[in-house]
RODO-2510 file (C-alpha; in nm, 4 decimals, decimal comma):
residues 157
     n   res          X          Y          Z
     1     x    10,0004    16,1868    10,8731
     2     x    10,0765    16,1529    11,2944
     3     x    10,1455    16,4292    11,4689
     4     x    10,4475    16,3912    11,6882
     5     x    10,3323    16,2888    12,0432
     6     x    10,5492    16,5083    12,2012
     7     x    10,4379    16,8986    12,3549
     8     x    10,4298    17,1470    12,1584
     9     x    10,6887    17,3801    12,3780
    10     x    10,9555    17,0667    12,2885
    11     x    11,0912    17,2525    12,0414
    12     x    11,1447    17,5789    12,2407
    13     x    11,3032    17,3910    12,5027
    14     x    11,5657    17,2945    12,2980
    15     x    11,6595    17,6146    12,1410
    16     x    11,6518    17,7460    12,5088
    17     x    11,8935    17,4597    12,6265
    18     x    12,1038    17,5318    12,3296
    19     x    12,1074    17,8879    12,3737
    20     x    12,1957    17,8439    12,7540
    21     x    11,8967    18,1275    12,8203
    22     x    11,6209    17,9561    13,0524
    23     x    11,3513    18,1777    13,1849
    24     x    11,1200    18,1042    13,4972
    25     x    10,8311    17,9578    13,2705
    26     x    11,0590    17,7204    13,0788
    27     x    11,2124    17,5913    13,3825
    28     x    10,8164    17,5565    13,5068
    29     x    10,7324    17,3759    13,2085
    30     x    11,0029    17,1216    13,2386
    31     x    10,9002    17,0422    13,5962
    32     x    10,5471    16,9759    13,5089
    33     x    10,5925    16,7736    13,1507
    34     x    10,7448    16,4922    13,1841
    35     x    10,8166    16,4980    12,8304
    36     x    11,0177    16,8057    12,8505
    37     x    11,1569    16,6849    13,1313
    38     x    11,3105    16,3997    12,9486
    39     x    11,4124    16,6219    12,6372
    40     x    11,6110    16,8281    12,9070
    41     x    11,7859    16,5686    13,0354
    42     x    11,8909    16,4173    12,7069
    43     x    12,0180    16,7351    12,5574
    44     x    12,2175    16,7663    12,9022
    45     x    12,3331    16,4947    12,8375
    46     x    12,4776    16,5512    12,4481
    47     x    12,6068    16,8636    12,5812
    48     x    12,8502    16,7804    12,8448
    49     x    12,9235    16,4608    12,6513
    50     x    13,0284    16,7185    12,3691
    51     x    13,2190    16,9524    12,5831
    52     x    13,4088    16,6487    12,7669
    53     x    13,5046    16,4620    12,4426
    54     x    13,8008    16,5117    12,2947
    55     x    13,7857    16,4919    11,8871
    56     x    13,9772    16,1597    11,7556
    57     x    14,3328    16,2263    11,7281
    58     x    14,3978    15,9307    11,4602
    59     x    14,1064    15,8965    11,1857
    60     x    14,2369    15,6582    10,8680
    61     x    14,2295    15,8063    10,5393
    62     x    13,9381    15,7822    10,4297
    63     x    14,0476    15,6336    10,0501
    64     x    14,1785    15,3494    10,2447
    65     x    13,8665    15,2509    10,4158
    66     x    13,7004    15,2930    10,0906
    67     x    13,9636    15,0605     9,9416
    68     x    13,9318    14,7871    10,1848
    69     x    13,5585    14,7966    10,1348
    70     x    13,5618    14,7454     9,7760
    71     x    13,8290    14,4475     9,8445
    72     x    13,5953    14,2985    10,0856
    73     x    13,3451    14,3357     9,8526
    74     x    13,5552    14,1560     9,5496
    75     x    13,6225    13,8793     9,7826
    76     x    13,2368    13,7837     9,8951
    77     x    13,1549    13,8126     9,4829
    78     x    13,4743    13,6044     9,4047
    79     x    13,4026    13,3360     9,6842
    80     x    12,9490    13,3572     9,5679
    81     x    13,1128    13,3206     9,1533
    82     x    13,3191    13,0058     9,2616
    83     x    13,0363    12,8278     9,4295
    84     x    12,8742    12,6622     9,1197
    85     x    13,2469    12,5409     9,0697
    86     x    13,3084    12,4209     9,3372
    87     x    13,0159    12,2065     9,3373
    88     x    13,0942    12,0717     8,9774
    89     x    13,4190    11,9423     9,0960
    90     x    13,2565    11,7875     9,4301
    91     x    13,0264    11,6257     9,1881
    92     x    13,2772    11,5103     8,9111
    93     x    13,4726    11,3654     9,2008
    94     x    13,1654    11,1900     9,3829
    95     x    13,1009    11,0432     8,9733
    96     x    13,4831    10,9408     8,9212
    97     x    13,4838    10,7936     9,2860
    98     x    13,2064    10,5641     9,2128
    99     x    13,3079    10,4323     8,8345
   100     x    13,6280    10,3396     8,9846
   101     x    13,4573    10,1401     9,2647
   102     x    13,2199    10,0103     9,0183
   103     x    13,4907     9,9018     8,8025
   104     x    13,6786     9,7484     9,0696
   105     x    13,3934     9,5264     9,1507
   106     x    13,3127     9,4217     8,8178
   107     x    13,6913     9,4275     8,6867
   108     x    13,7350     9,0165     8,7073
   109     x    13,4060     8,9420     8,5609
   110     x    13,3523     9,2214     8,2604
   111     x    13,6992     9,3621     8,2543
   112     x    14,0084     9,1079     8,2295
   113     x    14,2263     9,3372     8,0189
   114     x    14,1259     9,7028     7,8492
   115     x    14,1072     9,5966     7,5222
   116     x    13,8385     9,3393     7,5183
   117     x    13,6241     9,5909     7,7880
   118     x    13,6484     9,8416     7,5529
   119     x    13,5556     9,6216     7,2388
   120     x    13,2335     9,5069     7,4679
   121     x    13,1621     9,8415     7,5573
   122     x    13,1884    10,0017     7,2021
   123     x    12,9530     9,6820     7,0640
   124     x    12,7173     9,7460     7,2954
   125     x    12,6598    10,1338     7,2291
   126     x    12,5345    10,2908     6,9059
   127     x    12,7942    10,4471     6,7005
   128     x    12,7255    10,8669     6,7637
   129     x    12,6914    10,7372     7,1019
   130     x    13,0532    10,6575     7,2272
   131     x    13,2435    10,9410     7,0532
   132     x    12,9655    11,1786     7,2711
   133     x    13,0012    11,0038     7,5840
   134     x    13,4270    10,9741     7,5617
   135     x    13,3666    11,3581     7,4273
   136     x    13,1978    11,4301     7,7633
   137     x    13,4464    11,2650     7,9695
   138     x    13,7350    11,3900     7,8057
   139     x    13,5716    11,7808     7,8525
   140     x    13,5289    11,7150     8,2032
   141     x    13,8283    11,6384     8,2877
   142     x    14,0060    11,9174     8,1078
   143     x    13,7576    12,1547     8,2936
   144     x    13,8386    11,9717     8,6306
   145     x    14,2305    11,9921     8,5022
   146     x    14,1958    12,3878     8,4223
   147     x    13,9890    12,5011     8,7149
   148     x    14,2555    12,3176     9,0004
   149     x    14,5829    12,5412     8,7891
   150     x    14,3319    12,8481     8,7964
   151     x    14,2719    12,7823     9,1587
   152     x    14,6438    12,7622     9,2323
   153     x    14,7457    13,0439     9,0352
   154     x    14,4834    13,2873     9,1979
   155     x    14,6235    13,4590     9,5460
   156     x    14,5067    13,3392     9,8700
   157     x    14,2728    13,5014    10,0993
***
């Protein structure tokens, strides 16, 4: 363990300066140490600082500070918790964006009316397959659907 760098008549100092008694040696001592010297001046300091300051005259209660620290709180969790959904929906949109573009494109060669594009897609995909993938879909969507009503139903910031 360090031993604090400072003199060893630091200490005495202090309770002298607190104490508002200063004898000849003291005063000696602080002339000669610089370290002293600099104690002095800092508990000079703290103690007309003290004396001049008057205490606050208006503090808040301190239950409400404590109350608008645990809402602050609640909102950063609240806005870290809606992060992964917020990012689902950027990607579900990004996915829907790019099917309807896709299908766009394609729509006079593959897809002259919704019946027959449907009847090509369901041939062409194994039977457990399309009830999964339409399954899928239809789940996203509802989860896009719910989170946008929870999102307006929850208060603003």
């Amino acid at each position: 363990m360090k031993k604090h760098p400072g003199c060893d008549f630091e200490q005495t100092i202090v309770k002298s300066l607190k104490s508002g008694f200063e004898s000849d040696e003291i005063s000696e001592h602080i002339k000669a140490c610089a370290n002293c010297r600099e104690t002095a001046k800092v508990m000079q300091f703290f103690q007309t600082s003290l004396i001049n300051e008057s205490p606050p005259k208006n503090l808040p209660v301190a239950r409400l500070v404590w109350w608008k620290f645990q809402l602050r709180e609640k909102r950063l969790h609240t806005e870290r918790v809606n992060q992964p959904i917020l990012i689902a929906q950027t990607a579900a949109a990004v996915v829907a964006l790019i099917t309807i573009i896709w299908l766009m494109q394609n729509r006079s060669s593959y897809f002259s009316s919704i019946e027959p594009a449907l009847n090509r897609v369901f041939a062409s995909m194994e039977m457990i397959a399309a009830p999964f993938i339409i399954g899928i879909i239809c789940f996203g969507f509802i989860c896009t659907i719910l989170v946008l009503a929870l999102r307006r139903l929850m208060p603003e910031k």
